[in-house]
C-alpha positions as CSV (number, residue, x, y, z in Angstrom):
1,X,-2.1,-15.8,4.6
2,X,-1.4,-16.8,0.7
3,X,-1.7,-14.8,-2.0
4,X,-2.3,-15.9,-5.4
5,X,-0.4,-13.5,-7.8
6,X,-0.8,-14.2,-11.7
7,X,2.3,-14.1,-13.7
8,X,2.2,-14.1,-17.3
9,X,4.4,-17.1,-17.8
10,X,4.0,-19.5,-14.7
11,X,1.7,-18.4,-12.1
12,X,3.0,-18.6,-9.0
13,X,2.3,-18.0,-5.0
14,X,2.8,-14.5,-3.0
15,X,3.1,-13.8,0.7
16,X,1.4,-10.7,2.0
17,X,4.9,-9.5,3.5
18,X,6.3,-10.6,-0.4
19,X,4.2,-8.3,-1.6
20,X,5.1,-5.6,1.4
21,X,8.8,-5.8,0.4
22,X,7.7,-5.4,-3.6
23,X,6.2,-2.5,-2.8
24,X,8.6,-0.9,-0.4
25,X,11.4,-1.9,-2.6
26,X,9.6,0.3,-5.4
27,X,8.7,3.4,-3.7
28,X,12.4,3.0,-2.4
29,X,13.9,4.8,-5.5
30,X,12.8,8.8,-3.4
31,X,9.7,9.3,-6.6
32,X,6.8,9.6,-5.4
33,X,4.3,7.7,-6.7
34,X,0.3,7.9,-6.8
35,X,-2.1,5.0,-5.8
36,X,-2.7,4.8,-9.9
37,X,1.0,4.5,-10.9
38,X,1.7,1.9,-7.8
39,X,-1.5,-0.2,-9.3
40,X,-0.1,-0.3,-12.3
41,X,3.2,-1.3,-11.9
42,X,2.5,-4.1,-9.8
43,X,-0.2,-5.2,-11.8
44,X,2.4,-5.4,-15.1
45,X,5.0,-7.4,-13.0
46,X,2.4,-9.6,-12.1
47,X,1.0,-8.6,-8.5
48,X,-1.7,-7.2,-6.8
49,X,-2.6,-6.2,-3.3
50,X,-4.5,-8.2,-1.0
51,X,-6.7,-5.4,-0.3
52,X,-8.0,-2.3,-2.0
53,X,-4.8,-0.3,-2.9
54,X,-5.4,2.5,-0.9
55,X,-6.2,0.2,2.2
56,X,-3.2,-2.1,1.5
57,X,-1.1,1.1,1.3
58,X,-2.6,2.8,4.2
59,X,-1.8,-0.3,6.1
60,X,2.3,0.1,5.4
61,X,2.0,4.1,6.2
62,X,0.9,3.2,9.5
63,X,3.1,0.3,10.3
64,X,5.9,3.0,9.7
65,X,7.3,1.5,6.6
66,X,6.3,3.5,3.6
67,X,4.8,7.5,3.9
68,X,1.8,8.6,2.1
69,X,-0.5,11.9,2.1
70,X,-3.3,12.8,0.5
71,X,-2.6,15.2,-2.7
72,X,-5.4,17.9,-4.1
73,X,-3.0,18.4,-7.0
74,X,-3.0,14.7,-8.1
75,X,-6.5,14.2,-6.8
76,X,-5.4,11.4,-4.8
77,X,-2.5,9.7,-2.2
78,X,0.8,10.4,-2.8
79,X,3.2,7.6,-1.7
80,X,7.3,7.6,-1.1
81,X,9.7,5.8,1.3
């Protein structure tokens, strides 16, 4: 599967497991991040998921690669690796 992924300069083509390692690579720095704050970094350098955020995030949870719970403080998932 091919992602298209709009870059502000040249547009150019994504893999789903491209994407994977963009995200894993960010949550890699031990923050945690919300759904919101992963959305929006992606989306400034560029990206987006294939699916709905929460979904595509869910997804790498339970494949093992990234952890995730849900917060009642930040009304929302919480996400770290």
């Amino acid at each position: 599967m091919v992602i298209i992924i709009s870059d502000r300069d040249l547009g150019h083509f994504a893999s789903k497991q491209e994407i994977e390692q963009y995200v894993i690579q960010l949550l890699s720095h031990g923050k945690k991040m919300t759904t919101k704050e992963i959305v929006e970094r992606t989306e400034h350098d560029g990206l987006s998921c294939p699916d709905e955020p929460v979904r595509f995030l869910n997804k790498l949870r339970m494949k093992g690669q990234i952890n995730g719970q849900v917060s009642l403080e930040h009304k929302g998932w919480l996400w770290w690796k």
